[in-house]
C-alpha atoms as a printed R data frame, in Angstrom:
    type eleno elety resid chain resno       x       y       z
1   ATOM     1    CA   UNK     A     1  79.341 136.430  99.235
2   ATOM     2    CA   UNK     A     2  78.416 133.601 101.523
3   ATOM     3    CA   UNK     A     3  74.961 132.841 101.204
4   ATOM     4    CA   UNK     A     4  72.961 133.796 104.820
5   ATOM     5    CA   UNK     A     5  71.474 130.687 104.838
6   ATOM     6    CA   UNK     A     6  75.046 129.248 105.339
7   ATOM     7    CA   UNK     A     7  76.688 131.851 107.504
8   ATOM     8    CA   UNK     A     8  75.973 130.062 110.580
9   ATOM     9    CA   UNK     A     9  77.576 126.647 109.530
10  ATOM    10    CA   UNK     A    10  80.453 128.700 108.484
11  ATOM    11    CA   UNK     A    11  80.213 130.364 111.995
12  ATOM    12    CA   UNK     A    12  80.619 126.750 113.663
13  ATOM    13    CA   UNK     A    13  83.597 125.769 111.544
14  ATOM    14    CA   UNK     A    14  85.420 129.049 111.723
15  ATOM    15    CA   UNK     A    15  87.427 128.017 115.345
16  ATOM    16    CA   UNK     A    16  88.065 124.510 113.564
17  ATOM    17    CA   UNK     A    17  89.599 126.573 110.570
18  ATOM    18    CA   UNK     A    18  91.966 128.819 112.883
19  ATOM    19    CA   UNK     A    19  92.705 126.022 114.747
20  ATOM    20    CA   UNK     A    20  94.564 124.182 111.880
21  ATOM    21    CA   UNK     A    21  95.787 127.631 110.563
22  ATOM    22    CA   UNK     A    22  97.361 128.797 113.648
23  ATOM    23    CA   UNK     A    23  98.318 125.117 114.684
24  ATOM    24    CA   UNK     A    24  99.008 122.783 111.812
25  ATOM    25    CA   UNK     A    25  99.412 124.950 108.757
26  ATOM    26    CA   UNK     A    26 101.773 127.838 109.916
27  ATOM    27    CA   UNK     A    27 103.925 125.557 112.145
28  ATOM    28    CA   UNK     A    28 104.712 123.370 109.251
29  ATOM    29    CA   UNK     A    29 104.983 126.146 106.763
30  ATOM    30    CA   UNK     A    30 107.309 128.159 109.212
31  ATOM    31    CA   UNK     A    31 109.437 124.576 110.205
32  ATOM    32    CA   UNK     A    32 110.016 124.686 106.403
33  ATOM    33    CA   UNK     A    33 111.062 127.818 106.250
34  ATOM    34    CA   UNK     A    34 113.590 127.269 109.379
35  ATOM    35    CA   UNK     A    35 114.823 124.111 107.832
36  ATOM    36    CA   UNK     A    36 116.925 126.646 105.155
37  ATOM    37    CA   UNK     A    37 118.486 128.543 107.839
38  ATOM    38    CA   UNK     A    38 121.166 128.595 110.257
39  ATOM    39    CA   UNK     A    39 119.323 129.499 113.306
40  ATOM    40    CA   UNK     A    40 120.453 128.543 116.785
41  ATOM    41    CA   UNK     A    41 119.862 129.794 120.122
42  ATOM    42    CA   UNK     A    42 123.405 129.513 121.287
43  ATOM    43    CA   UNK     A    43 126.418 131.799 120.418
44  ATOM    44    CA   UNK     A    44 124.223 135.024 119.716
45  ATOM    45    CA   UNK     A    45 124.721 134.510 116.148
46  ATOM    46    CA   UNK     A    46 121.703 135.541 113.755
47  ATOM    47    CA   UNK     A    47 119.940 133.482 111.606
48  ATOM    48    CA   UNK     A    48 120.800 133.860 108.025
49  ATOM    49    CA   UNK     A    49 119.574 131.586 104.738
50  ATOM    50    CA   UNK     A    50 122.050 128.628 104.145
51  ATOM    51    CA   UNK     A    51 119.920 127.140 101.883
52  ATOM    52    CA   UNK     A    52 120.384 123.425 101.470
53  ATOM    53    CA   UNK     A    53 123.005 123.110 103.992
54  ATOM    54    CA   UNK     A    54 121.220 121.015 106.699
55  ATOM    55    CA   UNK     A    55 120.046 118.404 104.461
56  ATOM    56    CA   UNK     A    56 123.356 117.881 103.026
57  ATOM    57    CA   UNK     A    57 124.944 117.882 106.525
58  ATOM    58    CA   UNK     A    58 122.602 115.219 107.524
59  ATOM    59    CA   UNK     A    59 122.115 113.496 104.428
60  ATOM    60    CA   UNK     A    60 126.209 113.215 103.768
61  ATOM    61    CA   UNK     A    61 128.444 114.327 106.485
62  ATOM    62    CA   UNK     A    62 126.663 113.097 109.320
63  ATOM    63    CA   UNK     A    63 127.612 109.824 110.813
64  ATOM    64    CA   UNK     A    64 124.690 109.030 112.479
65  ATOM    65    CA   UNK     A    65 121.961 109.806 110.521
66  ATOM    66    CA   UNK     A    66 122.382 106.723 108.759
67  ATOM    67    CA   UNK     A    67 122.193 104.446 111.437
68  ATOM    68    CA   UNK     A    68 119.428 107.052 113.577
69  ATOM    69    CA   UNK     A    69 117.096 105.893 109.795
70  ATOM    70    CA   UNK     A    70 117.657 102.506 110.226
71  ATOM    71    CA   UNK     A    71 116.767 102.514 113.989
72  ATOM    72    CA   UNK     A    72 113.666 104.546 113.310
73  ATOM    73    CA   UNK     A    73 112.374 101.646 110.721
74  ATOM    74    CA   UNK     A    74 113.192  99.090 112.878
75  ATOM    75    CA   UNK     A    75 111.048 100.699 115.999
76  ATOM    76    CA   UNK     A    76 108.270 101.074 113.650
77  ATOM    77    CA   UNK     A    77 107.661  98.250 112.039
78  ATOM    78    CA   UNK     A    78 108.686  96.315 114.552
79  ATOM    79    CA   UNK     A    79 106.627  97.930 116.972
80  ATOM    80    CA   UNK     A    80 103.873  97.152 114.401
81  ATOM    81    CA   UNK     A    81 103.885  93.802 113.384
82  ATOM    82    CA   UNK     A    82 103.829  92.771 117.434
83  ATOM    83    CA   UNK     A    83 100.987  94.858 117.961
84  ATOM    84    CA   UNK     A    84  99.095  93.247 115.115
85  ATOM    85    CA   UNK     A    85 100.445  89.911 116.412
86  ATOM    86    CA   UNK     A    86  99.359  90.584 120.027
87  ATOM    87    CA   UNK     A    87  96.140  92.590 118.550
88  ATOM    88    CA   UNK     A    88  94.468  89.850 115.956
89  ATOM    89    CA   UNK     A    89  94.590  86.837 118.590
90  ATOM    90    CA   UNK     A    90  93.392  89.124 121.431
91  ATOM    91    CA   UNK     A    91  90.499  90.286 119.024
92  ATOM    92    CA   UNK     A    92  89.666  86.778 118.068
93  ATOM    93    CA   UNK     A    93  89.615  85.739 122.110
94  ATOM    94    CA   UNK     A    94  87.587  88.568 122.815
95  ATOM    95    CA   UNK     A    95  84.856  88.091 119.819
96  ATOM    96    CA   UNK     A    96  83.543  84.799 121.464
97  ATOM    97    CA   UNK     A    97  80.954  84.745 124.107
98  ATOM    98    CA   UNK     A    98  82.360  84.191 127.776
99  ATOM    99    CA   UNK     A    99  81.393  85.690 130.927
100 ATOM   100    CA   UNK     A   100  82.670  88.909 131.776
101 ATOM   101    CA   UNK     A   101  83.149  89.291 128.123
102 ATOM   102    CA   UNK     A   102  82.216  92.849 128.287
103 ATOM   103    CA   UNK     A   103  84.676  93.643 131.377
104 ATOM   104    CA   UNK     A   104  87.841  92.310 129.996
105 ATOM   105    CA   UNK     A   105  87.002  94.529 126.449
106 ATOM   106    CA   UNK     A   106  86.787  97.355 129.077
107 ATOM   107    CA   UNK     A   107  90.125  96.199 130.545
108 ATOM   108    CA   UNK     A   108  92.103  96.042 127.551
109 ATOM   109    CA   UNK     A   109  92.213  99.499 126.548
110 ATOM   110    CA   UNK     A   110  93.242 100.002 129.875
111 ATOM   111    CA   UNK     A   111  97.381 100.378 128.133
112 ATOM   112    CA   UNK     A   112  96.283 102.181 125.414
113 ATOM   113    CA   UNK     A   113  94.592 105.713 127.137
114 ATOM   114    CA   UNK     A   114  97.376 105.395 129.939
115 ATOM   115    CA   UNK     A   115  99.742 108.602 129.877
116 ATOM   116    CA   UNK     A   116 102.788 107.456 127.751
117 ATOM   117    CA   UNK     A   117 105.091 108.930 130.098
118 ATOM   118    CA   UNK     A   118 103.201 106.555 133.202
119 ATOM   119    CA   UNK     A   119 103.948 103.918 130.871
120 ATOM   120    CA   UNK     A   120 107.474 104.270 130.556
121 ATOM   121    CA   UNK     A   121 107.618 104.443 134.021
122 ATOM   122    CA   UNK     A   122 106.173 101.432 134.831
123 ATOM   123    CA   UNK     A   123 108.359  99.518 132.663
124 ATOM   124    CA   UNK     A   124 111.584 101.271 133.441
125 ATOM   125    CA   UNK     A   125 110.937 100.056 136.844
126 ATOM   126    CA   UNK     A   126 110.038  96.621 135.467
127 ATOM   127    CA   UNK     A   127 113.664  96.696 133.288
128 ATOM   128    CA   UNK     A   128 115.490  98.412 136.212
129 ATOM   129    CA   UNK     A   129 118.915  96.392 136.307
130 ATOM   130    CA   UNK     A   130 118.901  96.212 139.988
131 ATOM   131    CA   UNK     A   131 115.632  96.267 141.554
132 ATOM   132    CA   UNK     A   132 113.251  95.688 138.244
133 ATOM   133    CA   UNK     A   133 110.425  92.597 138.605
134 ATOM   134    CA   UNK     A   134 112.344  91.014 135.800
135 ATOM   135    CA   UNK     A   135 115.689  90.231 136.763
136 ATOM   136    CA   UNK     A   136 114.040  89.019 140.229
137 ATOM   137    CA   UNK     A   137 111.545  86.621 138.464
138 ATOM   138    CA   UNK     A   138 113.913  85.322 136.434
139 ATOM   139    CA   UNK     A   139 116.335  84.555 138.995
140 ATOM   140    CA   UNK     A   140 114.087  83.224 141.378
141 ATOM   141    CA   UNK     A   141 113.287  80.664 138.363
142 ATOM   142    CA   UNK     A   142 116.837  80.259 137.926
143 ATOM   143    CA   UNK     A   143 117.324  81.949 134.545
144 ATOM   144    CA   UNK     A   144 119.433  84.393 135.387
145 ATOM   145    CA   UNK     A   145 123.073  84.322 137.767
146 ATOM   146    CA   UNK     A   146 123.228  87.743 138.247
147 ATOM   147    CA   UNK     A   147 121.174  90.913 136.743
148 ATOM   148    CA   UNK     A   148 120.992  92.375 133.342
149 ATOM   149    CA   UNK     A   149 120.982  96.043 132.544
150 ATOM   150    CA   UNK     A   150 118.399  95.453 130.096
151 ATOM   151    CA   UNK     A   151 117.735  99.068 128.961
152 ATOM   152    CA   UNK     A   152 121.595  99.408 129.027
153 ATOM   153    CA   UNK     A   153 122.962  96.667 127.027
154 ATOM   154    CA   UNK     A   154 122.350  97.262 123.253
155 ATOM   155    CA   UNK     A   155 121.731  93.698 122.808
156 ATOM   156    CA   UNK     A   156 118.318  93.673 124.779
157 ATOM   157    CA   UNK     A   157 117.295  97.050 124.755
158 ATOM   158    CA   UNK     A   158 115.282  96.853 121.340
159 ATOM   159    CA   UNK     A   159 113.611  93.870 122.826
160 ATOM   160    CA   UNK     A   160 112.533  96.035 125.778
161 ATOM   161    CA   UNK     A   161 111.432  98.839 123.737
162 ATOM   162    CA   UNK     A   162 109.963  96.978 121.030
163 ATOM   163    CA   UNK     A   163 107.835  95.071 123.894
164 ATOM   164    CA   UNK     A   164 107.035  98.013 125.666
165 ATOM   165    CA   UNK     A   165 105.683  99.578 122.518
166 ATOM   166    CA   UNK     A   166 103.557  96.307 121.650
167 ATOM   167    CA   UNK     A   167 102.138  97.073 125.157
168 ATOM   168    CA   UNK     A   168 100.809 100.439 124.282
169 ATOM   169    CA   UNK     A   169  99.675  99.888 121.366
170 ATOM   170    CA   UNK     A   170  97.952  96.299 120.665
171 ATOM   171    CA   UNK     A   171  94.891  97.759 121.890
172 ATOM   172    CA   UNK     A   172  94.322  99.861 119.396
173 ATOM   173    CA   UNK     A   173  94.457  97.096 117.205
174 ATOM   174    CA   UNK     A   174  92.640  94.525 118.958
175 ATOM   175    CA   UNK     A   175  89.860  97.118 118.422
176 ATOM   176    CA   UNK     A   176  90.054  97.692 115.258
177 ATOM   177    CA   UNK     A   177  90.361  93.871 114.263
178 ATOM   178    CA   UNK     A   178  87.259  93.122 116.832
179 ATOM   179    CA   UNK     A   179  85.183  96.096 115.255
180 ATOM   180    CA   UNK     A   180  85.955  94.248 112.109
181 ATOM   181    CA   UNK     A   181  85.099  90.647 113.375
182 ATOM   182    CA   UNK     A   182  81.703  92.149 114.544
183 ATOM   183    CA   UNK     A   183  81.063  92.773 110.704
184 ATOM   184    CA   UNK     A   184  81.592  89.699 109.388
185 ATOM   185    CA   UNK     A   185  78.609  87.993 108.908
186 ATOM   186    CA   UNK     A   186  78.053  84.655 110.550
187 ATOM   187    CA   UNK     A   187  76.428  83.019 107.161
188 ATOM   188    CA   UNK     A   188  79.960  82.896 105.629
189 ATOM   189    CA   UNK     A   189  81.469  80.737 108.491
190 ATOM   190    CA   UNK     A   190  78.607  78.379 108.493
191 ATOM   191    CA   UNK     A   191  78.839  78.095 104.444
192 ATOM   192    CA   UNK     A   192  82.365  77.470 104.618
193 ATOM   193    CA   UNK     A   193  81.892  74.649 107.231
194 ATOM   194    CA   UNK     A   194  79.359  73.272 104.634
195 ATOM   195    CA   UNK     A   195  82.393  73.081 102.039
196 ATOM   196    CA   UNK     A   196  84.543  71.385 104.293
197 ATOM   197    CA   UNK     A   197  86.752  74.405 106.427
198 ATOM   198    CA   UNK     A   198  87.220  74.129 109.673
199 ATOM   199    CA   UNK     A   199  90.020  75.451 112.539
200 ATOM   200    CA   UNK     A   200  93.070  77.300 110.902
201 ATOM   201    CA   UNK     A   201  91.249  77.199 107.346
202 ATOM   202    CA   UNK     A   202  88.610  79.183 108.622
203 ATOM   203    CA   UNK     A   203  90.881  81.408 109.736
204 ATOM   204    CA   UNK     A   204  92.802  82.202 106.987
205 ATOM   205    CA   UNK     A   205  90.840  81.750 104.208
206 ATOM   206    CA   UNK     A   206  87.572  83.625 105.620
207 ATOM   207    CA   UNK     A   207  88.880  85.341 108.969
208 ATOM   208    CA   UNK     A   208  91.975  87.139 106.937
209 ATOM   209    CA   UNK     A   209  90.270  87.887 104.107
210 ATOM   210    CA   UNK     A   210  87.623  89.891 105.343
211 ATOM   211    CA   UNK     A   211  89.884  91.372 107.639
212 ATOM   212    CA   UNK     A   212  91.901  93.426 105.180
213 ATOM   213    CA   UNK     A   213  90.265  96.857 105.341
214 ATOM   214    CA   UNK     A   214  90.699  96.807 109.210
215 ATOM   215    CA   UNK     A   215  94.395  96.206 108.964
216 ATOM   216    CA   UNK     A   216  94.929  98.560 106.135
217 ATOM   217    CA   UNK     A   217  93.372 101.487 108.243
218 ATOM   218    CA   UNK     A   218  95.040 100.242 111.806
219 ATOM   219    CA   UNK     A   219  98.254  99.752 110.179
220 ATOM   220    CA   UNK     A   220  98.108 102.902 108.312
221 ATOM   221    CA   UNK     A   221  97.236 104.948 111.345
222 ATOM   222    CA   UNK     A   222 100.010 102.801 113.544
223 ATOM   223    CA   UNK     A   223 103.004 103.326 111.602
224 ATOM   224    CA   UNK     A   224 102.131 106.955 111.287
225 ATOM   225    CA   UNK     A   225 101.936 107.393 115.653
226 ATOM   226    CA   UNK     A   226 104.578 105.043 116.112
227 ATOM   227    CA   UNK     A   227 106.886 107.376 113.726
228 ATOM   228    CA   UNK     A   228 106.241 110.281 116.048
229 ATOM   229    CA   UNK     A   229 106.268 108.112 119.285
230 ATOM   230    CA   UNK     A   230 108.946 110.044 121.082
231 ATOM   231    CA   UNK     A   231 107.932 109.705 124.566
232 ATOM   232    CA   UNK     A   232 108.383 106.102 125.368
233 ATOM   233    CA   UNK     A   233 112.025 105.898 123.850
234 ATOM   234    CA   UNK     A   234 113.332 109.076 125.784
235 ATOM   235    CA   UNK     A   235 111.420 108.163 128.393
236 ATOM   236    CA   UNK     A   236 113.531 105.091 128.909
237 ATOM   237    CA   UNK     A   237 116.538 105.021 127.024
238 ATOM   238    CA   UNK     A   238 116.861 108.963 126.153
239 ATOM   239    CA   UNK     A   239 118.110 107.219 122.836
240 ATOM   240    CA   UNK     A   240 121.172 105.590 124.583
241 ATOM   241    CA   UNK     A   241 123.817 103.228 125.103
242 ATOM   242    CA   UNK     A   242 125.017 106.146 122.790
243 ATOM   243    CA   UNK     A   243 122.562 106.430 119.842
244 ATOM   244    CA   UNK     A   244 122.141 102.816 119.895
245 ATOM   245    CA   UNK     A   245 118.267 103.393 120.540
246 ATOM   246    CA   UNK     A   246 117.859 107.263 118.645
247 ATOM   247    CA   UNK     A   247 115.007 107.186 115.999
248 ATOM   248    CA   UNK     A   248 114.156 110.278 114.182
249 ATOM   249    CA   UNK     A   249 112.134 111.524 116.652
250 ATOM   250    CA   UNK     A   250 114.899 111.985 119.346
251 ATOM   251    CA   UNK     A   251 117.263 113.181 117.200
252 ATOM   252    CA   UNK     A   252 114.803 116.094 116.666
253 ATOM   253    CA   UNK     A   253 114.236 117.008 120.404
254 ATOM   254    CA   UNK     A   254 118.075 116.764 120.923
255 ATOM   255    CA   UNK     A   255 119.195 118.447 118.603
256 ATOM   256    CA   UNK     A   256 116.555 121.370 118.783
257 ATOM   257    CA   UNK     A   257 115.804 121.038 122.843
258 ATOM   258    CA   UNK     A   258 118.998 119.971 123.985
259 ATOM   259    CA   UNK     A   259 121.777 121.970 121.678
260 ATOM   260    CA   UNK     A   260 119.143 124.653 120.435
261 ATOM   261    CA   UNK     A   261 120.158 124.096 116.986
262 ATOM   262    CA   UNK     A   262 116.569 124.749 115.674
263 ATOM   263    CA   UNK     A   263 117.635 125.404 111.903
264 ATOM   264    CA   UNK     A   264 119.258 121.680 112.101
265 ATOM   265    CA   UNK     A   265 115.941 120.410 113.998
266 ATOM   266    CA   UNK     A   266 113.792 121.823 111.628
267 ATOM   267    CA   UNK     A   267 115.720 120.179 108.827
268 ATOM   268    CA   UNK     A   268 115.544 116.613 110.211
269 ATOM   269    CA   UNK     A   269 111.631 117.498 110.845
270 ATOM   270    CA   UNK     A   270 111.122 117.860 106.998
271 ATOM   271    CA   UNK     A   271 113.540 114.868 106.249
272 ATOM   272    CA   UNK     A   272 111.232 112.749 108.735
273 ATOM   273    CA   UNK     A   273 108.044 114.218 107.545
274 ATOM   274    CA   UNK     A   274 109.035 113.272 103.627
275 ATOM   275    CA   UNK     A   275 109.623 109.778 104.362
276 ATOM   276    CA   UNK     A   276 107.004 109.063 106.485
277 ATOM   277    CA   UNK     A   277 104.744 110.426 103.530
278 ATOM   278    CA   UNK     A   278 106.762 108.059 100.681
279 ATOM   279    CA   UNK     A   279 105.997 104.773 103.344
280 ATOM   280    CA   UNK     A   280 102.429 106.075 103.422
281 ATOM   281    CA   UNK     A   281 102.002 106.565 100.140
282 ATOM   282    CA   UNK     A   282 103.512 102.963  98.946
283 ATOM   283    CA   UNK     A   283 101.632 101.210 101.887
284 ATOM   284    CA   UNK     A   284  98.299 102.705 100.209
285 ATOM   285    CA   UNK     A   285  99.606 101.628  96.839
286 ATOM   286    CA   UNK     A   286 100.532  98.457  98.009
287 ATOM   287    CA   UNK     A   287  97.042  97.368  99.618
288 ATOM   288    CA   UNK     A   288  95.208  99.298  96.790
289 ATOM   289    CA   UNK     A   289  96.874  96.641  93.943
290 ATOM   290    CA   UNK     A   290  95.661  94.108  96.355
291 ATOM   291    CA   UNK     A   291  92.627  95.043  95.577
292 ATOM   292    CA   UNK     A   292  91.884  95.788  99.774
């Protein structure tokens, strides 16, 4: 029995609790179960236990799954390491004292709580092959003869998404790495500039350093929400030329949004969800031997 003292606690948690039952824990319990069968909303046919069928079909017979895996690492830690390289030396700009300094912090979480479908938009138009900002710019510099498709020539179109991703999400980080700037404590610079450090050195040998338990948990959390980022990429490639541009992600919406087969969708959920968890669980390791 739950002690009456306690009962209204328990009260206030109870729409939290059905929340992840009804939401989180029988979705992913029931996308398990799917993943074993055959089920598709085409042809009429009904859904029957094939056991490990789908992860064998994706796993060996599939031809693109392969190459899908290897695009899905490369948009995430990609995407990644230029947000941390556009996030740290944004962080560092905006931890020293200039006017308006509180505006422009304001300002640059402006591309983070945008709509990720407004964002896409904006630079679809931006990479548009015939009327996009780009290809005008750069031929009214001179750069360019003629326009580029870039979001349909597979040798840009990673630079375009990877940038557009940066975009999004460096502001996350610059947060993070400013929220741990503001915790470093100003003794340790001036100690250091006792012993001699000064520009770069008191960057990497103080700065860094201390910085480690921001980056674990902002690079933790951005590989994770890059990994599900589906929006951006169908937004403005739908994972074309061909699957040159399909991660994980939209190789889960097509194939259980655009050719119903759910049992096959559900499959490459699990398969996504699995390795997702192994990268977690070495990044942790990783940092943790590092003593972070």
């Amino acid at each position: 029995m739950i002690e009456k003292r306690y009962r209204v606690a328990y009260m206030f948690l109870l729409p939290t609790l059905v929340y992840l039952f009804g939401f989180q824990i029988y979705p992913l319990f029931e996308n398990i179960r799917l993943s074993f069968t055959n089920l598709s909303l085409l042809g009429g046919q009904e859904s029957r236990f094939i056991g490990w069928q789908n992860y064998r079909y994706f796993l060996f017979a599939d031809e693109k799954f392969w190459l899908i895996f290897r695009n899905t690492l490369l948009w995430v830690f990609g995407s990644v390491l230029w947000q941390f390289a556009l996030g740290i030396p944004s962080a560092l700009v905006l931890n020293r004292k200039f006017r308006s300094r509180g505006l422009w912090r304001g300002l640059i979480l402006v591309p983070w709580v945008m709509p990720v479908v407004v964002v896409s938009i904006i630079w679809k138009w931006i990479f548009d092959g015939q009327w996009g900002i780009l290809n005008f710019v750069l031929r009214e510099f001179h750069l360019l003869a003629r326009n580029v498709i870039w979001l349909g020539n597979p040798r840009t179109v990673w630079f375009c998404l990877l940038l557009a991703s940066a975009w999004k999400g460096f502001p996350y980080v610059t947060i993070m790495m400013l929220a741990g700037l503001q915790g470093i404590e100003k003794e340790v610079y001036e100690a250091a500039k006792v012993d001699g450090a000064a520009g770069f050195a008191l960057f990497r040998y103080i700065t860094l350093p201390l910085l480690q338990p921001a980056i674990f948990v902002s690079g933790l959390v951005a590989i994770v929400t890059t990994w599900t980022k589906f929006e951006l990429i169908w937004s403005l490639t739908e994972g074309g030329p061909g699957n040159a541009t399909s991660t994980l992600a939209t190789y889960i919406y097509s194939n259980s949004f655009v050719f119903y087969e759910m049992g096959k969708g559900a499959s490459l959920a699990v398969l996504s969800t699995i390795v997702v968890l192994f990268i977690s669980f070495f990044y942790i390791r990783a940092l943790r031997r590092s003593n972070v």
